[in-house]
KOLZA-934507 format. One record per residue: residue number from 0; x, y, z of N, C-alpha, C in turn. Coordinates in steps of 0.2 Angstrom, whole numbers, plus 2048, in hexadecimal, padded with zeros to 3 digits. Atoms other than C-alpha are relative to their C-alpha. Last residue first. Layout:
KOLZA-934507
PT,NUM,X,Y,Z,X,Y,Z,X,Y,Z
...
END
This chain:
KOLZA-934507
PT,320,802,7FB,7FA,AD0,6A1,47E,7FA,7FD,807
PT,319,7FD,801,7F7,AD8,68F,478,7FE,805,803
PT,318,802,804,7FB,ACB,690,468,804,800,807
PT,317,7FD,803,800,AD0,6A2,461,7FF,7F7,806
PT,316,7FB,7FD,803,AC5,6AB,458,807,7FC,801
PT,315,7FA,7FB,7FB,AB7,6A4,461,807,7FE,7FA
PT,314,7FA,800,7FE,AAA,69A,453,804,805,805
PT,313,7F6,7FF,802,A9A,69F,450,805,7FF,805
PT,312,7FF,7FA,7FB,A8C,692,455,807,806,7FE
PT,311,7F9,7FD,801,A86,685,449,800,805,804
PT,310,800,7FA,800,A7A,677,451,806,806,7FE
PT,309,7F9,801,803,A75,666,448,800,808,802
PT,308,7FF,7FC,7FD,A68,65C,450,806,804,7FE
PT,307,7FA,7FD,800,A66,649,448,800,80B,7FF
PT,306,7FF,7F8,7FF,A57,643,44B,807,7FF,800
PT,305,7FE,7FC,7FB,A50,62F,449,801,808,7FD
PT,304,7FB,800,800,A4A,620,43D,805,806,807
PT,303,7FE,805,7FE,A3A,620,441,808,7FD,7FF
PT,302,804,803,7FB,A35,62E,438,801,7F9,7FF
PT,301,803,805,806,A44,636,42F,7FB,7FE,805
PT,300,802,805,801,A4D,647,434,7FD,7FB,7FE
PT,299,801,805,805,A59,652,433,7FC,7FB,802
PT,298,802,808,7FF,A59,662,43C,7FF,7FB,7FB
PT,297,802,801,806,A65,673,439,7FC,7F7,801
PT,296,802,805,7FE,A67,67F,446,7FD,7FC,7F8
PT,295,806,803,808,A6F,690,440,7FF,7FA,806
PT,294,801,809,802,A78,69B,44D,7FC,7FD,7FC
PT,293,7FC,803,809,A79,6AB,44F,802,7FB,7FE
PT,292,7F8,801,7FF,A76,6AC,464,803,801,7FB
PT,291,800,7F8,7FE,A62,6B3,461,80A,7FD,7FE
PT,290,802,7F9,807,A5F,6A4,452,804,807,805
PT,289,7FB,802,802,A68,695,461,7FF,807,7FA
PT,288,7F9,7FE,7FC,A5E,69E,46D,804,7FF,7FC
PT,287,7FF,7FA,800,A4E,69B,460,805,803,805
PT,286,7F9,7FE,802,A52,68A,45D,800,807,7FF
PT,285,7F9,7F8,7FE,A4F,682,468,801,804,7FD
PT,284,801,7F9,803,A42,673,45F,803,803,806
PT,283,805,7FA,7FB,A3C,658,45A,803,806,7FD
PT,282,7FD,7FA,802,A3F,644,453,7FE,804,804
PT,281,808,7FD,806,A38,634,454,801,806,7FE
PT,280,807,801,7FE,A48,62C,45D,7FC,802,7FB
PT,279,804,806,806,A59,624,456,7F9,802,802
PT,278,806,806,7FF,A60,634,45C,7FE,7FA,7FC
PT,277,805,804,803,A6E,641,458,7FD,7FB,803
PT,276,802,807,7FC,A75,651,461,7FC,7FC,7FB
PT,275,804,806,803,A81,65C,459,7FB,7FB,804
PT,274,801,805,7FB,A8C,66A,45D,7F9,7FC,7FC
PT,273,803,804,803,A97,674,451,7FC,7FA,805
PT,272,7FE,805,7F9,AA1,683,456,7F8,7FC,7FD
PT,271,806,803,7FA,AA1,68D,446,802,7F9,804
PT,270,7FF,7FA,7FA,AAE,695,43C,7FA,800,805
PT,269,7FE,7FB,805,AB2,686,430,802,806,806
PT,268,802,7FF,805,AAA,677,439,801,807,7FD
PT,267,800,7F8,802,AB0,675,44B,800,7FF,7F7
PT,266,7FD,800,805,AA8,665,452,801,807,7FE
PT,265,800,7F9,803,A9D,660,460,806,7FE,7FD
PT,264,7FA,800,802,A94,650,462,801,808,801
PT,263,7FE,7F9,801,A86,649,46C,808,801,7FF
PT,262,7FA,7FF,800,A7F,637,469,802,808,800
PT,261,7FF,7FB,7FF,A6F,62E,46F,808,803,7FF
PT,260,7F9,7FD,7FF,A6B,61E,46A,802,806,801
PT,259,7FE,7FA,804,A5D,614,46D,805,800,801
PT,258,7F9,801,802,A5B,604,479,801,803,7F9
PT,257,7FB,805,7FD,A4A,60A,47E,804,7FE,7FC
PT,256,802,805,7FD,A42,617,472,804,7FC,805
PT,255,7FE,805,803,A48,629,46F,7FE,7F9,804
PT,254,803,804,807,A3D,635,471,805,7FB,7FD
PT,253,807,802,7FE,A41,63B,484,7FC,7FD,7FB
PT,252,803,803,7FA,A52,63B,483,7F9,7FB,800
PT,251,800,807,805,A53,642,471,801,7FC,805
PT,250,803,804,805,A49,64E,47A,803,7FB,7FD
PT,249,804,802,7FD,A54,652,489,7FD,7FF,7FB
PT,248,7FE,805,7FD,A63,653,47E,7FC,7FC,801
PT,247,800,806,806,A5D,660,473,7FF,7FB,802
PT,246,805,802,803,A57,66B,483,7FF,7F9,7FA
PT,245,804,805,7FA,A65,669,48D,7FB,7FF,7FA
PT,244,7FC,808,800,A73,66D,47E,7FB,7FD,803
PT,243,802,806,807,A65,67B,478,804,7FB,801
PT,242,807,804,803,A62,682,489,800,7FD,7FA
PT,241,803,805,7FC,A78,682,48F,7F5,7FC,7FD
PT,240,7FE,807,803,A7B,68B,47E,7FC,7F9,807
PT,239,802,802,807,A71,69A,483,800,7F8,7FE
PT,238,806,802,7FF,A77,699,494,7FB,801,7FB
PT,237,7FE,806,7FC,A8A,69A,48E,7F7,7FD,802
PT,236,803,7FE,7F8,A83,6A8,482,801,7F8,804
PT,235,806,802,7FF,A8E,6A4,470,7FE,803,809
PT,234,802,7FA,7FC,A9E,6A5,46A,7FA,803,801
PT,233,802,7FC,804,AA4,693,467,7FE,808,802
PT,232,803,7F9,7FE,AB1,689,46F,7FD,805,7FB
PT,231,801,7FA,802,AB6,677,46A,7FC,804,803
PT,230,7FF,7FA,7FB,AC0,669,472,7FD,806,7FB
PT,229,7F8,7FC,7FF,ABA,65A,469,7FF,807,802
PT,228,7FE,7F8,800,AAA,650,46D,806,803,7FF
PT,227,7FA,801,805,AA4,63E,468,800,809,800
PT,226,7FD,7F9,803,A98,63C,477,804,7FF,7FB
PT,225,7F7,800,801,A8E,62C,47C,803,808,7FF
PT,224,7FD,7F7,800,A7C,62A,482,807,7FF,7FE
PT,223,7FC,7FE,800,A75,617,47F,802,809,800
PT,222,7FC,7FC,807,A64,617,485,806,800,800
PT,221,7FA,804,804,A5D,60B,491,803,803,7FB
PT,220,802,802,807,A51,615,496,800,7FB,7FB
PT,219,809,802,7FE,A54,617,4A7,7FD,7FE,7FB
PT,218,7FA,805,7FF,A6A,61B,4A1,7F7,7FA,800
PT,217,7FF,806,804,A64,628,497,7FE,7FB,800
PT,216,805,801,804,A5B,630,4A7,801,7FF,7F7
PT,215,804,802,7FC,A6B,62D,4B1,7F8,7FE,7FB
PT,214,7FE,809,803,A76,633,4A1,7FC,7FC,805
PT,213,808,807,804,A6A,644,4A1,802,7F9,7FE
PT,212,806,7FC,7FE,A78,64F,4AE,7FA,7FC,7FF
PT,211,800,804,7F9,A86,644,4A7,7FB,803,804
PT,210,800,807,7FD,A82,64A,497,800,7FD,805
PT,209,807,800,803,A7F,65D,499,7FF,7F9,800
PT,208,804,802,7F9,A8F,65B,4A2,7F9,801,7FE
PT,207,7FD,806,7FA,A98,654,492,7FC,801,805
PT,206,802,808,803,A90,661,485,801,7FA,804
PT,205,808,7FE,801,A92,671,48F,7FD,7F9,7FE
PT,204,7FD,802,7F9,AA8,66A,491,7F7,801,801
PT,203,7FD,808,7FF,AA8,667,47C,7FC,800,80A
PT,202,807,802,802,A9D,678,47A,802,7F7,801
PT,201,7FE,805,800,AA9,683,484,7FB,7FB,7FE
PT,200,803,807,7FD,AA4,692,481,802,7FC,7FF
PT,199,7FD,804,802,AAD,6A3,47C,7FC,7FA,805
PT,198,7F9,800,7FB,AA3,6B5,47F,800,7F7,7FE
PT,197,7FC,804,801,A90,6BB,478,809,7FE,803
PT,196,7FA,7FB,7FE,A84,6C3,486,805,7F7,7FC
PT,195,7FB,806,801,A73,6BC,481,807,805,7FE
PT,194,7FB,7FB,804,A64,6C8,488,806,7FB,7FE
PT,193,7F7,804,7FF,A57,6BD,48C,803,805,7FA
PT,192,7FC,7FB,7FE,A45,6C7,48F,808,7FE,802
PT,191,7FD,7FD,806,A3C,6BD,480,801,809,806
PT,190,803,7FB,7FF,A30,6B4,48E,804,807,7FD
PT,189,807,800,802,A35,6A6,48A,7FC,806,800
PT,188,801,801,807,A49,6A9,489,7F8,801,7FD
PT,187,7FF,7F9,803,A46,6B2,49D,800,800,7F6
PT,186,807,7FE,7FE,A3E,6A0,4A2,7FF,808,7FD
PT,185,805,804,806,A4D,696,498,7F9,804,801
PT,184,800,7FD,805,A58,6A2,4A1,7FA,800,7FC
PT,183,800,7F9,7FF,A52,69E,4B2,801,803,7F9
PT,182,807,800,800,A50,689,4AD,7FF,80A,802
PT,181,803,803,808,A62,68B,4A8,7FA,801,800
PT,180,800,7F5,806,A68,698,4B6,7FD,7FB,7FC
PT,179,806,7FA,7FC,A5F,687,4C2,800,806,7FC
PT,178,808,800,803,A67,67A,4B7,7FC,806,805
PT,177,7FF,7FE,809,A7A,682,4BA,7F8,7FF,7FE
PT,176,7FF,7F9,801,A78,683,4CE,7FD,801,7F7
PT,175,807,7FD,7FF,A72,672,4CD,7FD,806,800
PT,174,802,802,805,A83,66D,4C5,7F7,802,800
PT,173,800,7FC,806,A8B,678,4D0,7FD,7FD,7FC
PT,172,802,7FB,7FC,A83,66E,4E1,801,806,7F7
PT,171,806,803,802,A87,65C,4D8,7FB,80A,802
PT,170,800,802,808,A9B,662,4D6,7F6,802,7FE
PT,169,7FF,7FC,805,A9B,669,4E7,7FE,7FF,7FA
PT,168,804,7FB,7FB,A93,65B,4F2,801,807,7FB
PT,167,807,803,804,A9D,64F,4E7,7FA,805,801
PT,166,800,800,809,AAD,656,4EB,7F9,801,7FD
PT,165,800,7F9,802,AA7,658,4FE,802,802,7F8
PT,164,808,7FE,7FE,AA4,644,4FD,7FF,807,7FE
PT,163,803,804,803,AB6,641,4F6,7F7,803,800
PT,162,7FE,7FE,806,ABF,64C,501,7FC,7FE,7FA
PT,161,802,7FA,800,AB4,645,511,804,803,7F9
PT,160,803,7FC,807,AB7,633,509,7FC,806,801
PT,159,807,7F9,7FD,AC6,62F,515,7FB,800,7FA
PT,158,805,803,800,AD0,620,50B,7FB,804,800
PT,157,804,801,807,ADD,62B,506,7FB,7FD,801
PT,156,800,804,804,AE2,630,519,7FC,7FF,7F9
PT,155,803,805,7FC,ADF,643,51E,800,7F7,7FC
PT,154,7F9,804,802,AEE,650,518,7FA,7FA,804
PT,153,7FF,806,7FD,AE4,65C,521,803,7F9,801
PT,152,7FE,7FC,7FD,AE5,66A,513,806,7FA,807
PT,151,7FA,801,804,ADD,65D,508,806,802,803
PT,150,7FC,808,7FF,AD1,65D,516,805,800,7FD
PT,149,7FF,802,7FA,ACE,670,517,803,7F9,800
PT,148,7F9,7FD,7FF,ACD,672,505,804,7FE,807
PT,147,7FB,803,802,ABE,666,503,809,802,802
PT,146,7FD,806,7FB,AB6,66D,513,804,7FB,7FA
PT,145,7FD,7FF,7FA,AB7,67F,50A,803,7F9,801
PT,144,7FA,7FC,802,AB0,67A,4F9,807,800,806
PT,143,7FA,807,805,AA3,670,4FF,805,800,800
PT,142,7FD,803,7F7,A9E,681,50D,802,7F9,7FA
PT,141,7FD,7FC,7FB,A9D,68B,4FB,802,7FC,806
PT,140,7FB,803,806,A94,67F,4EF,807,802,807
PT,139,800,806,7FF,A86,67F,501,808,7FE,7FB
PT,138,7FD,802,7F8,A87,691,502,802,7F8,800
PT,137,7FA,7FE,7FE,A84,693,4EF,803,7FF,805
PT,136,7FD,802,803,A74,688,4F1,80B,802,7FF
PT,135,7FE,806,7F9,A6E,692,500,806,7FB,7FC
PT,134,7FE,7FD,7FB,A6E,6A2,4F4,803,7FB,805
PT,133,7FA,7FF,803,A69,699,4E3,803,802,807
PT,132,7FB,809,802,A5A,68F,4EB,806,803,7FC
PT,131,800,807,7F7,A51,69E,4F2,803,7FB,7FE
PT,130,7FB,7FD,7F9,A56,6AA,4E5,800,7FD,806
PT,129,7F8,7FE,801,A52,69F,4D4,802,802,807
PT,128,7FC,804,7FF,A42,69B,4DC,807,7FF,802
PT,127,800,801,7FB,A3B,6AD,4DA,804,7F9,804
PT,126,7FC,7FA,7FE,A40,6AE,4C9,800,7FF,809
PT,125,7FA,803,802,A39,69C,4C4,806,807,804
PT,124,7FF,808,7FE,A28,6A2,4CD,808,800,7FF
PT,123,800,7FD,7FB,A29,6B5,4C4,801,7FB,807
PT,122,7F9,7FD,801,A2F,6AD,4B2,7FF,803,808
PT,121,7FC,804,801,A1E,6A1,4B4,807,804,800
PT,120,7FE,802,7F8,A12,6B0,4BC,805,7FA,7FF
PT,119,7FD,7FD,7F9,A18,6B9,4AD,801,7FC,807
PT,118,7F8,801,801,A15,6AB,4A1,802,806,804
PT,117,7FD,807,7FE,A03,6A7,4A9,807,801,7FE
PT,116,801,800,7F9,9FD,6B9,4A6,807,7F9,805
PT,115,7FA,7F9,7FD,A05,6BB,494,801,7FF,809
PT,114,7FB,803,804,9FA,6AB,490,807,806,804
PT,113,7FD,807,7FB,9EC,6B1,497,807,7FE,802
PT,112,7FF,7FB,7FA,9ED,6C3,48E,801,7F8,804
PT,111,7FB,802,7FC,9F0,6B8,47E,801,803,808
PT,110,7FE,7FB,7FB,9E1,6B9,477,804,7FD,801
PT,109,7F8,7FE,7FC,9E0,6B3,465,7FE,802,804
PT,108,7FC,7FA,7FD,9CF,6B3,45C,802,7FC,803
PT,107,802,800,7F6,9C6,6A3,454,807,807,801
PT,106,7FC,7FE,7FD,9C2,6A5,441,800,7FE,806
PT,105,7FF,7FE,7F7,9B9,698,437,806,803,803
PT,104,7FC,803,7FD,9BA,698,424,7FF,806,807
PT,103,803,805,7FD,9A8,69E,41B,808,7FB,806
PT,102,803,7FD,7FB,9AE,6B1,419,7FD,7F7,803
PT,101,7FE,7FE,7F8,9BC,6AB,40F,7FC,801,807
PT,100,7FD,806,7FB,9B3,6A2,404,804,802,804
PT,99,804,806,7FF,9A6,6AF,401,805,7FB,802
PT,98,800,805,804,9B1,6BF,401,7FD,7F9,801
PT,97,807,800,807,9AA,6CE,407,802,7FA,7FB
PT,96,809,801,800,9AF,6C9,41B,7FF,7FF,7F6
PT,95,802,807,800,9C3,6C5,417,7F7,801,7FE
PT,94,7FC,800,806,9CA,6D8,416,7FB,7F7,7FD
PT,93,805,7FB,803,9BF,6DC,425,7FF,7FE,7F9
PT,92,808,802,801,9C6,6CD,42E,7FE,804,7FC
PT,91,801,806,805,9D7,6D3,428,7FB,7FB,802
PT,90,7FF,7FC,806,9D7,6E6,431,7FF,7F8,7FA
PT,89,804,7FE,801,9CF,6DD,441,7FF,801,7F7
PT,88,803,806,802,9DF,6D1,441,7FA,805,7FE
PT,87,803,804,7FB,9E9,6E2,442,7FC,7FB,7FD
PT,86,808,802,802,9F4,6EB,434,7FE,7FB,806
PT,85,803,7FE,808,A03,6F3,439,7F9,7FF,7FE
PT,84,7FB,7F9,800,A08,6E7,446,7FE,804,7FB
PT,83,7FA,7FF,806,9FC,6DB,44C,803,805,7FE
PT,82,7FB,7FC,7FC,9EE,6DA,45E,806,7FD,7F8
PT,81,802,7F9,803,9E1,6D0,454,804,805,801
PT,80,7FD,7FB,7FD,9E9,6BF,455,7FF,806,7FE
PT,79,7FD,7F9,801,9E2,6B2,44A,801,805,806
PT,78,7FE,7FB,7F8,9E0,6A2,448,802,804,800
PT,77,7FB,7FB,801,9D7,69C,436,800,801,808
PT,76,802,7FE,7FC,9CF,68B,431,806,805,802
PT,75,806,804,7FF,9CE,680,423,7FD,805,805
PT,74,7FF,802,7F8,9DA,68B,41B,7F8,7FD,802
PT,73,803,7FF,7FA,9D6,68B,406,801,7FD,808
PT,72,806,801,7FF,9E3,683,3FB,7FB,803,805
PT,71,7FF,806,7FE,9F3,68B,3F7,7F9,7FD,801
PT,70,7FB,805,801,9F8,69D,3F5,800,7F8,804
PT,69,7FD,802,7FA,9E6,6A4,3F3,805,7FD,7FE
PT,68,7FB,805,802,9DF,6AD,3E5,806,7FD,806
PT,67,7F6,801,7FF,9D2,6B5,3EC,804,7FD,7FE
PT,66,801,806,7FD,9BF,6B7,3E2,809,801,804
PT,65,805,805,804,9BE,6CA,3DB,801,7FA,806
PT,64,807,7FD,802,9C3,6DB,3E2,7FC,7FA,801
PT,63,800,805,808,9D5,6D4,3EC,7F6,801,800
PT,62,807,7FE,803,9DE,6D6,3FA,7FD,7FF,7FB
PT,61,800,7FB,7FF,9E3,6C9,3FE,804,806,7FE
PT,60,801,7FD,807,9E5,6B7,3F7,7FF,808,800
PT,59,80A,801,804,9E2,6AF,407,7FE,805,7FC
PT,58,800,805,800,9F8,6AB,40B,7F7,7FE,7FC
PT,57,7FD,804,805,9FB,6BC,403,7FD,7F9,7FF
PT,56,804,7FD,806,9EF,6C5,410,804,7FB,7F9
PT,55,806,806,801,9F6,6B8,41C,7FD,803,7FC
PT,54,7FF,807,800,A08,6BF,41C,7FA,7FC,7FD
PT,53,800,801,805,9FF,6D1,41C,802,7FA,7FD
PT,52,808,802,806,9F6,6CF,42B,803,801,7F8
PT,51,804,7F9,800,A08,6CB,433,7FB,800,7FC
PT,50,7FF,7FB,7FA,A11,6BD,439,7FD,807,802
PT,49,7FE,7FA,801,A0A,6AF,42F,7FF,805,805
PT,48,7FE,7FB,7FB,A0A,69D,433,801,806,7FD
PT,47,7FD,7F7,800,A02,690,42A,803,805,803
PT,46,7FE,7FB,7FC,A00,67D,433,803,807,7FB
PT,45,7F9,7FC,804,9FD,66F,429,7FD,806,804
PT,44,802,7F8,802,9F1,664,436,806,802,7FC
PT,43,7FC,801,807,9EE,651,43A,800,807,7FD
PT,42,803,7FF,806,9E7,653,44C,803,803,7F8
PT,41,800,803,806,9F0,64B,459,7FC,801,7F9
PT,40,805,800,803,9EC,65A,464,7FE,7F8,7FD
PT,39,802,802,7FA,9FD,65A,46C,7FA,7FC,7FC
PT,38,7FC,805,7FE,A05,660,45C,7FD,7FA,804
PT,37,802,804,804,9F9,66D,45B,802,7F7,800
PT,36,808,801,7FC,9FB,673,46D,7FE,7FA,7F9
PT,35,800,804,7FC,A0E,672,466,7FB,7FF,803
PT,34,7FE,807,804,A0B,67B,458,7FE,7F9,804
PT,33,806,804,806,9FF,688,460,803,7F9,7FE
PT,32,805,804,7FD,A0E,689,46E,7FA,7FE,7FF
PT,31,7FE,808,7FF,A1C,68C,460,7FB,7FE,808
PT,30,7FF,805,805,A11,69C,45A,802,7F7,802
PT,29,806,804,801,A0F,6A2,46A,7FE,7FB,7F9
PT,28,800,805,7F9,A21,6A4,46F,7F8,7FC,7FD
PT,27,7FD,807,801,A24,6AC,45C,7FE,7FA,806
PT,26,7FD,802,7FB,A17,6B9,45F,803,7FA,800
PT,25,7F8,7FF,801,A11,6BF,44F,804,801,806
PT,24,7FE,7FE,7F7,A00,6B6,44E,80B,804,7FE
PT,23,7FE,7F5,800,9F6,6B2,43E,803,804,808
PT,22,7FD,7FD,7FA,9F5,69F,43F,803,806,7FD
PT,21,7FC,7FA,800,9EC,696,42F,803,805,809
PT,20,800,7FA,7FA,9E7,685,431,804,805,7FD
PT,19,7FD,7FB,802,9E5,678,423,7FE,806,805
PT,18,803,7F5,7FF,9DF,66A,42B,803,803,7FE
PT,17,800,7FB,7FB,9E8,65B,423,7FC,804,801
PT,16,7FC,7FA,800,9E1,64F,415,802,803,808
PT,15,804,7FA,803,9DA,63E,41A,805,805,801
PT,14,802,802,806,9E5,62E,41D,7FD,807,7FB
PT,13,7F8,802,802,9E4,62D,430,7FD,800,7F7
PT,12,7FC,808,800,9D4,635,435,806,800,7FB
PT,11,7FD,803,807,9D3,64A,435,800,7F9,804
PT,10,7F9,804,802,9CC,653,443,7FF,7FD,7F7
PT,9,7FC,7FE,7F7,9C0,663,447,805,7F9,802
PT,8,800,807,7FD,9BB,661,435,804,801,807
PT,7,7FB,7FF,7FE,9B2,673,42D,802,7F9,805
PT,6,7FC,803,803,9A4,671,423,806,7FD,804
PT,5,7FE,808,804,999,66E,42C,805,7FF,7FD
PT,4,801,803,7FB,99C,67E,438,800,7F7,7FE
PT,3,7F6,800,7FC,9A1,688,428,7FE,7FA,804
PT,2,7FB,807,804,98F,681,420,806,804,805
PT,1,7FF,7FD,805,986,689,430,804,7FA,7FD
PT,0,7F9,800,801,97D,67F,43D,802,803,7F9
END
């Protein structure tokens, strides 16, 4: 066995330093699935991230005649992506070999051709989906619509519950409608072919049925869910905003404990539309739809105490448009 092999800790116990990992990858999507694999891992890790071999030339004191002057303590371990812009991973292996403590830090290569594989046949599935359950589905909102009008029409007793029933049949049928472009978008955002078309949102009326949609799976939990929303419109991609209201939601959802609290706000804040969601859970990430739209995201949190989600959107010029 080599010294790397010994040296190197393939975890950490509670108490000892973190792995110092370095990630050399300049694909955002795969970037937040290393995290998230690390995440998973439970292994007690600081996480580096540099986008390009020069990033990491900096981060491992490169280049350089004598010993390196690294910014920070030696990586414990380096991942690297050979496929990079300008400079390639090969070109900062090379740079790494003549130096003794760099040459003794374990690399493991990047393929993403898997990876690429599995998120086509994933946006190729959700796309296919999308048109066999959007086509029937519309037909279904459509004949609702219809046999509501008809009865009204009818002048049929109040009690009758064919108006009432065919209400509900519509209502439930557009809301299904709505999560199906949201999982369609969500599949086109991942695969960094979302085009986002700005125009006036409603982020009060986005914020409400995003609630009642996850008040069921609050209600399981026992979570309190509530709103504190005023009428504001931002200018933003309607199915942009839809995956960061779901997504927030659905995790402080899923991380906050039994009889938590869950609260989503929106608010206008200067020339931004102001949405909010906060938690009493453990805490949590969207926010590259909320970066494409022009928006900020700003998280606050404490362990064990909860999240607070805080997103700015720009403002519409005039909110009643």
């Amino acid at each position: 066995m080599s010294d790397s092999a010994r040296k190197f800790p393939l975890s950490s116990a509670e108490g000892e330093r973190p792995i110092r990992i370095l990630l050399v990858e300049d694909n955002p999507a795969d970037v937040r699935l290393t995290r998230e694999m690390l995440r998973a891992s439970k292994v007690h890790n600081d996480l580096l991230v540099a986008y390009t071999t020069e990033e990491a030339e900096d981060i491992l004191g490169l280049p350089g005649e004598g010993a390196p002057e690294m910014d920070g303590p030696q990586p414990d371990l380096v991942l690297l992506d050979l496929n990079l812009p300008v400079k390639s991973g090969h070109d900062l292996l090379k740079e790494m070999k003549p130096h003794a403590t760099l040459r003794r830090i374990p690399v493991v290569i990047l393929s993403s051709s898997e990876a690429e594989e599995a998120q086509r046949m994933q946006s190729a599935f959700l796309a296919n989906m999308s048109h066999e359950i959007r086509t029937p589905l519309t037909s279904v909102i459509g004949f609702a619509e219809a046999i509501g009008t008809e009865v009204t029409e009818l002048e049929l007793p109040s009690e009758c519950p064919v108006s009432t029933h065919a209400g509900l049949i519509e209502q439930s049928g557009e809301r299904l409608l709505k999560t199906l472009n949201g999982l369609l978008t969500l599949s086109k955002l991942e695969a960094e072919q979302m085009g986002f078309n700005a125009e006036p949102v409603d982020l009060h009326a986005e914020a409400r049925w995003t609630a009642e949609e996850l008040d069921a799976e609050a209600q399981e939990k026992g979570l309190d869910l509530h709103l504190e929303t005023d009428d504001v419109r931002a200018r933003a991609d309607e199915g942009g905003v839809q995956i960061v209201v779901r997504n927030l939601l659905a995790n402080a959802i899923k991380y906050t404990e039994e009889g938590g609290t869950v609260c989503v706000r929106t608010y206008r804040e200067e020339n931004r539309g102001v949405l909010e969601v906060e938690d009493t859970g453990i805490g949590m990430d969207p926010e590259k739809a909320v970066e494409q739209m022009g928006g900020r995201m700003k998280v606050e949190t404490e362990k064990g105490v909860g999240s607070c989600f805080t997103v700015r959107l720009p403002s519409t010029e005039d909110a009643s448009s």
